[in-house]
C-alpha positions in Angstrom: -6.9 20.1 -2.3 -8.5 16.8 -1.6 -6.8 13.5 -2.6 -8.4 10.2 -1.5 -7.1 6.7 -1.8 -9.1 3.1 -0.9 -6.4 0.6 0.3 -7.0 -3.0 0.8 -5.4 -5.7 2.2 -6.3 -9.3 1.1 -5.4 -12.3 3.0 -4.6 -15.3 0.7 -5.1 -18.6 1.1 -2.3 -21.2 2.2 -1.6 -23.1 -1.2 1.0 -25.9 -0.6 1.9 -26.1 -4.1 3.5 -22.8 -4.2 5.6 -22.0 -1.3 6.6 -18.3 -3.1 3.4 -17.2 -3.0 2.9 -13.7 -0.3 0.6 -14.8 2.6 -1.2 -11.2 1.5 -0.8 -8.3 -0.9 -2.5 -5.0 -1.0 -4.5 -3.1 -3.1 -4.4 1.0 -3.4 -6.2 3.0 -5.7 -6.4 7.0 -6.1 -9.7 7.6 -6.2 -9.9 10.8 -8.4 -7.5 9.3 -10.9 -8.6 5.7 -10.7 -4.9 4.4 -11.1 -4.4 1.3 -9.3 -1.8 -0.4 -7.9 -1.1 -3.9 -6.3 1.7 -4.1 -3.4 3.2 -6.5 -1.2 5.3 -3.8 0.6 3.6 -0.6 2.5 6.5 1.1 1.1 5.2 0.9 -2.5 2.3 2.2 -1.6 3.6 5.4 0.2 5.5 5.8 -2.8 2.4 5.5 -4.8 0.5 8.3 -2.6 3.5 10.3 -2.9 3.0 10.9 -6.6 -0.4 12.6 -5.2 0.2 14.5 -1.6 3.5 15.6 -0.2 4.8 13.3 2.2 6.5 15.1 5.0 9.5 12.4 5.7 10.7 14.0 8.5 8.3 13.0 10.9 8.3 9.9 12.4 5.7 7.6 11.2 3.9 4.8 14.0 6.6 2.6 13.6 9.1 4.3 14.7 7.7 4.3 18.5 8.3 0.6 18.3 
């Protein structure tokens, strides 16, 4: 089984009118599928591959070396 996903990451642009606003969201989309998704947290978008490949949780992932 093959499952392939394009993620990006946009930067925004500083907008002083809207202090809310995320300095950056991401973009992930399962390529067989085509669903889409927008995120602002990684974790929403490990959820969203998880609905396609088994996550093995019990590893640790990169940041946990920090």
């Amino acid at each position: 089984d093959v499952d392939s996903f394009i993620v990006r990451f946009v930067q925004e642009k500083k907008r002083s009118d809207d202090p809310t606003a995320a300095p950056w969201h991401g973009v992930i989309r399962h390529v067989q599928s085509k669903e889409e998704i927008r995120f602002t947290q990684i974790g929403d978008a490990l959820r969203f591959v998880a609905n396609y490949v088994e996550l093995d949780e019990d590893k640790p992932s990169r940041g946990d070396f920090d």
